[in-house]
Each structure stands twice: as C-alpha cells, then as structure tokens.
SEMIDO-220063 format. One record per atom (N, C-alpha, C): x, y, z. Coordinates in pm, whole numbers. Each point is the difference from the previous one (the first is absolute). Layout:
# residues N
- X	Y	Z
...
//
This chain:
# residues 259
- -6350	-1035	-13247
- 147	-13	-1
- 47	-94	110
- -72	-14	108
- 41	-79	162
- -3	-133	-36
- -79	-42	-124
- -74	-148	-28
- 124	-68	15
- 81	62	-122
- 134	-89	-64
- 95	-53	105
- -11	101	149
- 124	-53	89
- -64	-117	127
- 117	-27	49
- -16	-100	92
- -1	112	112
- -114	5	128
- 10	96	72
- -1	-42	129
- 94	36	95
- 96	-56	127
- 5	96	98
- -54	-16	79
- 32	100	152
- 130	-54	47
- 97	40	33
- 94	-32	78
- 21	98	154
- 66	-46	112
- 113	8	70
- 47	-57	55
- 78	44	116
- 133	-52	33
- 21	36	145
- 112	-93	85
- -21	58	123
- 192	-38	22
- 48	109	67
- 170	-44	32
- -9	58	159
- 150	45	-14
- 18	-20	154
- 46	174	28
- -29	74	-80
- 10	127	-14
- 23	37	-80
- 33	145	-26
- -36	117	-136
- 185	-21	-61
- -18	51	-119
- 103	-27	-97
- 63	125	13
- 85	27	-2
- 75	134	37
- 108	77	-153
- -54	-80	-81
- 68	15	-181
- 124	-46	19
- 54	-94	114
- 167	-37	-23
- -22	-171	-52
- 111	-30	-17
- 21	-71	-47
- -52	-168	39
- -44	24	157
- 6	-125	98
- -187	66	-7
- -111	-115	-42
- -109	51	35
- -54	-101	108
- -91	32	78
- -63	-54	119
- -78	-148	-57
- 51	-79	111
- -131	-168	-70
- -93	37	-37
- -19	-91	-96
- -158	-41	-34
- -10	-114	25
- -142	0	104
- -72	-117	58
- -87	-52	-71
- -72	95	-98
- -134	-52	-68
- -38	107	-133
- -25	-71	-110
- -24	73	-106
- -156	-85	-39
- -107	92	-27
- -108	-77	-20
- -40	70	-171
- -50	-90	-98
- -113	34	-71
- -89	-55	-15
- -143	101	-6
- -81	-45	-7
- -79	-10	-156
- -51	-77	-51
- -44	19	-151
- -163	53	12
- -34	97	-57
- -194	47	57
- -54	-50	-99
- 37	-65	-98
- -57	-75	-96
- -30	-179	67
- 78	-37	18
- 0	-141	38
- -13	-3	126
- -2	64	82
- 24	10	155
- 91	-111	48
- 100	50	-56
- 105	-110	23
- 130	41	68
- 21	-40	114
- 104	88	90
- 138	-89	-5
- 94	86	31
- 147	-86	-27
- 95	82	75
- -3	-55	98
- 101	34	124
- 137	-94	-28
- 110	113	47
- 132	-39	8
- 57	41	163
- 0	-107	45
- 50	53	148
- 106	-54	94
- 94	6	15
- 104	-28	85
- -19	-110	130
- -118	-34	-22
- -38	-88	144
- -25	-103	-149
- -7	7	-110
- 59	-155	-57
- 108	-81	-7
- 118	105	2
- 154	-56	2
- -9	-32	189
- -56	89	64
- 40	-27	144
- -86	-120	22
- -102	-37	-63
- -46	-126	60
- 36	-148	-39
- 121	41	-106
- 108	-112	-42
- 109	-23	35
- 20	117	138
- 110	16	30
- 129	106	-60
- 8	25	-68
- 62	116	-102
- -5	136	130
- 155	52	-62
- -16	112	119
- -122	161	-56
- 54	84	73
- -139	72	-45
- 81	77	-149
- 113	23	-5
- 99	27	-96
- -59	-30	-126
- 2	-180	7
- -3	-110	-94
- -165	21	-9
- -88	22	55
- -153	-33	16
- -25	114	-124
- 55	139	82
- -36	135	-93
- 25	-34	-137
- 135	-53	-29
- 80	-24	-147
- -106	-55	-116
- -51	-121	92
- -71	-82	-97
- -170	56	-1
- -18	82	61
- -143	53	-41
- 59	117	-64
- 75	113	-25
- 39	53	-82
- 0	-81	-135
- 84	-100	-38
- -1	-89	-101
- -147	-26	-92
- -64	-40	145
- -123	-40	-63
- -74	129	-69
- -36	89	113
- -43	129	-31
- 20	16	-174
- 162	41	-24
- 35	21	-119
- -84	-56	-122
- 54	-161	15
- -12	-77	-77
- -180	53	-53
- -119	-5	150
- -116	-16	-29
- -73	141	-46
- 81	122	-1
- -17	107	-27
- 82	14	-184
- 93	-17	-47
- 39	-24	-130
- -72	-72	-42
- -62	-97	40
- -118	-114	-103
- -140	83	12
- -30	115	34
- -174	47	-17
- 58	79	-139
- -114	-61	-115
- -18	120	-74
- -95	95	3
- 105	121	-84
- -59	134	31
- -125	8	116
- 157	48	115
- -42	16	119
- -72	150	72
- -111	-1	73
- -66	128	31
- 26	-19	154
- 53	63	50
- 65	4	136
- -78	71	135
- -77	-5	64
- -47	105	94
- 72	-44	53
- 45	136	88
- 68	47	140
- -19	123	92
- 41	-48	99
- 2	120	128
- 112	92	30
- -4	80	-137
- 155	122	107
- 146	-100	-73
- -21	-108	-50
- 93	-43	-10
- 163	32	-96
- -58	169	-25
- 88	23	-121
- 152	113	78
- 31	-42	141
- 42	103	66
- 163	-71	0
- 81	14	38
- 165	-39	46
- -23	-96	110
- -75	65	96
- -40	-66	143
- -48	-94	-29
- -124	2	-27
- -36	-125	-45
- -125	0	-125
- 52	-149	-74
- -67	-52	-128
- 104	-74	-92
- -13	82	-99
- 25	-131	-95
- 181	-12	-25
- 26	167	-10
- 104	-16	63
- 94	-23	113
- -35	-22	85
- 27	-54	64
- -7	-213	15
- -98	-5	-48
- 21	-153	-57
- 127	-21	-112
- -11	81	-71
- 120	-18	-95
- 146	38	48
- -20	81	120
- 144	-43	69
- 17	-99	63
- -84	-29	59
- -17	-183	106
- 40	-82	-98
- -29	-13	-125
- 13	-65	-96
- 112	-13	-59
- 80	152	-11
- 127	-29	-48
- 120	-21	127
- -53	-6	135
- 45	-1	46
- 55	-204	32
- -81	-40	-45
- -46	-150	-28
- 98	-91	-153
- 51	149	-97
- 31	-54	-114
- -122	-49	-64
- -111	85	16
- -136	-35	-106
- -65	123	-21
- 107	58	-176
- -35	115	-4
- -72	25	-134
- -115	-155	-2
- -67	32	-150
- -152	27	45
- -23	53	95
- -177	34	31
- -49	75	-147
- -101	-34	-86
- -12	71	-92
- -135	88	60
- 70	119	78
- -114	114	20
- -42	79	-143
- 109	-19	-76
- -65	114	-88
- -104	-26	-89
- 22	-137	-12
- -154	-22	-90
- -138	16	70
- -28	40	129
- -103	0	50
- -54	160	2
- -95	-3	27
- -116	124	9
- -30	0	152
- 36	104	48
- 17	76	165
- -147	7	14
- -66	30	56
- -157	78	76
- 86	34	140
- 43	107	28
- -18	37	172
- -121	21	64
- -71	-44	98
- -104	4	25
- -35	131	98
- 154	-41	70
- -5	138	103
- -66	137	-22
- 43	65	-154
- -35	134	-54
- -96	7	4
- -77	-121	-10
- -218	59	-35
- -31	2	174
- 69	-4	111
- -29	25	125
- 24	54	106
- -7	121	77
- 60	74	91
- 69	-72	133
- -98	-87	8
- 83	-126	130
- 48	-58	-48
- 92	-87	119
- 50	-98	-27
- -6	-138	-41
- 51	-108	10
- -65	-96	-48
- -109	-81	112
- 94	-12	134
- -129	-32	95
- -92	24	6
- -7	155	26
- -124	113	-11
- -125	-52	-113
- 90	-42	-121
- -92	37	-135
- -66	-151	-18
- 76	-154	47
- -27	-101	14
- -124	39	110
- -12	35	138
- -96	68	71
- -117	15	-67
- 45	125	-91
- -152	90	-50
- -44	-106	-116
- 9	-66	-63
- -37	-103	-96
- -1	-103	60
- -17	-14	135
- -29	-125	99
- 51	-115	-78
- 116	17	-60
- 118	-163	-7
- 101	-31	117
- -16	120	137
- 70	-21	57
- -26	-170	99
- 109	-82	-20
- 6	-148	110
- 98	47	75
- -70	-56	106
- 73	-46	140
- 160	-40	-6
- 24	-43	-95
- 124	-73	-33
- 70	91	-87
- -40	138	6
- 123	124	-81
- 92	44	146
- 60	23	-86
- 101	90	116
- 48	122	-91
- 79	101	131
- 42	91	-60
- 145	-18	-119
- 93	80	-30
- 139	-52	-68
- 100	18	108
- -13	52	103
- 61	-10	160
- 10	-153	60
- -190	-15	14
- -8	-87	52
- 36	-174	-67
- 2	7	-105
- 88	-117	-71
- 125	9	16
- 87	90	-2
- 157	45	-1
- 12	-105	147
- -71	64	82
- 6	-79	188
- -30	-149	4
- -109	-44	-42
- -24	-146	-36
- 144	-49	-90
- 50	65	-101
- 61	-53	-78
- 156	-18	91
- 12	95	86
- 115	-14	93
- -32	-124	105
- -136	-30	54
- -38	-80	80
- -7	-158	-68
- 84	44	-144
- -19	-160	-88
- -206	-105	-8
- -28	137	34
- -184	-10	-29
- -20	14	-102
- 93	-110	-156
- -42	57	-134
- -130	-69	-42
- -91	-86	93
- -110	-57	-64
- -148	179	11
- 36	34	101
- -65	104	46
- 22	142	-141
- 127	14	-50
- 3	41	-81
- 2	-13	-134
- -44	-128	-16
- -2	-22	-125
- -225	19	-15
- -8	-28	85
- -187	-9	38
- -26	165	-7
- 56	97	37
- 27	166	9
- 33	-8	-174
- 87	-38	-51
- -8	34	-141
- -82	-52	-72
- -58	-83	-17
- -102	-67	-75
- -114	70	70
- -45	28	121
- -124	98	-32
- 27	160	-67
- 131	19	13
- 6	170	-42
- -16	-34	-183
- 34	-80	-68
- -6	-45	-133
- -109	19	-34
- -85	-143	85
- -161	-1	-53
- -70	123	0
- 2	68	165
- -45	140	-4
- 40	93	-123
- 126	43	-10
- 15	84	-151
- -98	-66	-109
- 6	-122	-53
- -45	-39	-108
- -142	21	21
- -71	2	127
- -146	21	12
- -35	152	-6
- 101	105	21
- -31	133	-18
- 39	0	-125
- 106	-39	-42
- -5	21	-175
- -159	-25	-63
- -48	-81	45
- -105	-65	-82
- -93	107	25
- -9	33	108
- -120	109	34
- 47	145	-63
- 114	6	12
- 55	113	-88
- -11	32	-131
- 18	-123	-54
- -65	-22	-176
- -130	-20	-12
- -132	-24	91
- -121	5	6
- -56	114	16
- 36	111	50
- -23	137	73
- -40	-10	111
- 13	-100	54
- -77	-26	171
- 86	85	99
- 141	12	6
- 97	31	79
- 32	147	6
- -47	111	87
- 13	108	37
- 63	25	173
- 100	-60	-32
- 42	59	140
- 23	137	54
- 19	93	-116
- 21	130	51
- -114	57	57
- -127	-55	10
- -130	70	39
- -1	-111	98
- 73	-20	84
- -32	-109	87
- 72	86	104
- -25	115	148
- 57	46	21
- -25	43	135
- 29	30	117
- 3	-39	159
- -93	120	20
- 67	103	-138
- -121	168	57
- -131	16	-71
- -51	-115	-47
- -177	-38	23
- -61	-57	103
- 106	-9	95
- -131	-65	112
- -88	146	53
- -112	-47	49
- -75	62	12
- 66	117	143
- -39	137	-20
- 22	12	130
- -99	-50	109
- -119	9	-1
- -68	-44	103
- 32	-143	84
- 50	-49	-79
- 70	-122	82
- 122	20	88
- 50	99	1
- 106	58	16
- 13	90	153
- -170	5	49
- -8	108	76
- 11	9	153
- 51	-82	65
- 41	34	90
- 196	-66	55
- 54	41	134
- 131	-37	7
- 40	-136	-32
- -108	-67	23
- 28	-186	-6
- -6	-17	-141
- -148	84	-69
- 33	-76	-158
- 128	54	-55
- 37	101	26
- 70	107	-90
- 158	-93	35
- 9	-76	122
- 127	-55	35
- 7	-164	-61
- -126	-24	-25
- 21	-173	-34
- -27	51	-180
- -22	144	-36
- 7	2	-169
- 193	26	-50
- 25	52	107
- 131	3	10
- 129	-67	-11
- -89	-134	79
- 73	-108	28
- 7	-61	-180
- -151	-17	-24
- -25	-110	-129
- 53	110	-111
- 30	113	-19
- 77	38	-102
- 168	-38	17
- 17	17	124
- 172	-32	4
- -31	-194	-75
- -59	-57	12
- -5	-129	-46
- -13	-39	-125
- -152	72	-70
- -8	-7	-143
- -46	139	-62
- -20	16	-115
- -18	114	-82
- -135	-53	-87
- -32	-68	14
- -154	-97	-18
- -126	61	23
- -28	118	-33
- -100	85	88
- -126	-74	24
- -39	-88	-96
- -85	-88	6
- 16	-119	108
- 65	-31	38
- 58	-78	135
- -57	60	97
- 72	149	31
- 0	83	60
- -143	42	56
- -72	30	-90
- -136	48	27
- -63	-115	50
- -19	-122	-59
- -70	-120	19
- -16	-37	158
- 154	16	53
- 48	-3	121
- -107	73	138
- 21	120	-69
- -18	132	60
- -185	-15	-8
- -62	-54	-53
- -101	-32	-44
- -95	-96	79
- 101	-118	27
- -52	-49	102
- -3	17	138
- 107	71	44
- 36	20	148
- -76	134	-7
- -90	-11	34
- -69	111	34
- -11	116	135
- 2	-100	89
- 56	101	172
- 155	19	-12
- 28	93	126
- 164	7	14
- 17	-144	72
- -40	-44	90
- -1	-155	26
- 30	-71	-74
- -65	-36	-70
- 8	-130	-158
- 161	81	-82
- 16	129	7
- 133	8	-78
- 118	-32	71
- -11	74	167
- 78	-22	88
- 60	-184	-26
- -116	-89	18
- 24	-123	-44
- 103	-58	-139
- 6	128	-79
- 72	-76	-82
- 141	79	-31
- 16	136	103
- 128	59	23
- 70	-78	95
- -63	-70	84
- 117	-102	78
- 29	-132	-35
- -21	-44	-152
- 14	-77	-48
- 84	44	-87
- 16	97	-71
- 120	85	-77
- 77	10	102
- -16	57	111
- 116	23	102
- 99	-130	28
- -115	-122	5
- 79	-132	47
- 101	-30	-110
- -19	24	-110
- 52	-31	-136
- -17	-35	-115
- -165	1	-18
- -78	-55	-91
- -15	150	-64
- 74	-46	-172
- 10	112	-83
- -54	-56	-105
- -15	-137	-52
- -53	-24	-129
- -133	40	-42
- -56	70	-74
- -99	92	-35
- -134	-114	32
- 26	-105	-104
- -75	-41	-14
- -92	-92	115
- 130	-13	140
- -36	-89	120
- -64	144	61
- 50	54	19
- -86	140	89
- -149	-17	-49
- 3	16	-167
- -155	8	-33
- -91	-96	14
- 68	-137	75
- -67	-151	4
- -11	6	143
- 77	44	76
- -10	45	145
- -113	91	29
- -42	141	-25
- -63	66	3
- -158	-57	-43
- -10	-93	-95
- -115	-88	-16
- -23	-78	68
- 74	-49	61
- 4	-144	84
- -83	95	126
- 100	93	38
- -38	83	162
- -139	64	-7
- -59	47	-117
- -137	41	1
- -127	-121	-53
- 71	-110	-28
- -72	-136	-16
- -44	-54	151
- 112	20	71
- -22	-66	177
- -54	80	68
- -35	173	-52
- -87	64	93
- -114	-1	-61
- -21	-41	-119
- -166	-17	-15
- -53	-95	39
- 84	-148	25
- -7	-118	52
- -32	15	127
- 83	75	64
- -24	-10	195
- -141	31	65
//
C-alpha cells in the first residue's frame, strides 16, 4: 500500500509554541525530506533575509513556496514528529499561513504517520538511540533562542538534521530494526555500578541520555573510580553530549595505555 505514495519526513522550526489564537509564532524553517529520492527541500527565512527582505517578508515567501511545493506532491505520505498538536504542527502552519492570506495548504489529501506514538522518548532522545543524532540538532528551545539571536542559518541546519533523522528511524521502523522501548538506562549492569564514584558518574550519564547502551559502554571502559572520576569533571565542566563523553573516555584510557 506505501508503494503508491510519495514519502516525506518533514519539520519545522519557529520562534515558539502556538497557543490556538489567532496570531501563530514565526516560522523560520520548514524542511522535507523525500526517503525515496533522498532529496531534501528546505524553506528558510535566511533566503528572503539574504536578499534583503525583512524577516516578515522572508517568512511570507517561504510559506508561499512551502505551499505551492507541498500541493504539487502526489498522493502525499507525510512522516512527522508530534506534529498533530495546537502548539505545534500542522496546524499551526496553517495559521501562519492564514495569517499570510495563504489559506490553500492542501493537508487533507495527505496521509499523517506520527512517529512520536511508536516511542516513549522524545525526539532527541530517540534520534540518540538510533544514533541519527548530529551535532547540528538542537533542542525546540534552543532554536526559538538562535531564532531570537537572528541565527536562522543555525536553525535551518537543526531542522534539516531533525528531518533526515525522522526519515532514517522511519526506515528502520518499517525494517523492524528500531526498538527503542528495550533500549533502557535500568539494564546497565549493576556491577558497574558498585561503588560511590561509579554509582555518581551512572547518575550523571542517565540525567544525559536514556541510551543504556551508551551508558554501559561508558561504564565499561572506565574501569577504576579514577578513570570515572575523569569523566565526572568533564560533565561537571559542561560536556553533556553523550556521544563526546564516550569519545573522551576512549581517548583518556588510549593515553594511559600509551604512557
């Protein structure tokens, strides 16, 4: 039945949550991605701004486009993230939209997938556990702040990886590869666990990810309270990205077999 449609990861990034009134929050960036063609098509507000156009005028005409390039897919298969809420998604584009005097988005001919429902985390989290997470995601906070800081190249690079990522868990999702619910912080082993230092740096890497497999790997290599101690004051300094801790922690037991 999937053959017949054209199938598109989308999202989107504005400048905050939609509140169901009438006035909805910018949109900076609307991305789809096609998992058939791998063909990506960003609409982003740093095109009108890099012609000069105010950000008003920038939003208007990638709305436009948006429209236009979303009414021309036939029979459209849509993945998305959560996007079916007031706050935010599609309605909420369709108020931006009519808020614009462009009130022909043809949503209804398309076919929804929420992706969210097949996953207990969130989307960071779940980009994480299916390791699509790039360097270049942000949270929907942390774009809102860039997007106030007129940093829309930064957020348009944050939506185009959260796109690709969905469309790469879709894929694994329709393969059977993708089980995130058995992916879970209370399999690490206890023995790794066993004294005040491990039990405080396992502590640390759950407040970070839900990756238990991260988690353990971690825990795996740092074997003394020393070697963990080493990588709780590196969380302490501010280093939270899962994946630099676990490149750190290799690096630091690479230079003591070296010495």
């Amino acid at each position: 039945m999937i053959k017949k449609y054209n199938i598109y990861a989308i999202h989107y990034s504005c400048s905050g949550f939609h509140d169901g009134g009438a006035i909805a929050p910018t949109i900076c960036c609307i991305v789809l991605y096609n998992i058939r063609t791998k063909k990506m098509k960003s609409f982003s507000i740093i095109d009108g701004i890099k012609q000069g156009k105010s950000v008003m005028e920038s939003e208007q005409n990638l709305l436009k486009e948006f429209v236009e390039f979303f009414n021309s897919i036939k029979t459209p298969f849509i993945i998305h993230w959560n996007m079916d809420s007031l706050e935010y998604g599609f309605k909420a584009i369709m108020a931006r939209c009519e808020n614009f005097g462009l009130p022909d988005l043809e949503l209804d001919k398309a076919v929804e997938f929420n992706l969210s429902k097949y996953s207990k985390f969130n989307l960071m989290d779940t980009l994480e556990i299916s390791n699509n997470k790039s360097v270049s995601v942000l949270t929907g906070k942390q774009e809102a702040y860039c997007f106030n800081k007129r940093d829309f190249k930064t957020v348009q690079l944050s939506t185009e990886a959260k796109a690709f990522g969905i469309a790469e868990i879709f894929k694994q999702y329709v393969d059977g590869n993708w089980k995130p619910d058995n992916q879970t912080s209370e399999n690490t082993e206890k023995e790794l666990v066993n004294t005040p230092t491990g039990l405080k740096l396992y502590k640390l890497l759950c407040g970070i990810t839900k990756y238990a497999e991260k988690i353990h790997n971690i825990l795996t290599i740092l074997k003394t309270d020393s070697d963990k101690e080493f990588l709780i004051q590196a969380i302490e300094q501010g280093k939270t990205d899962i994946n630099l801790l676990e490149f750190l922690a290799n690096e630091y037991i690479d230079s003591k077999n070296f010495a």
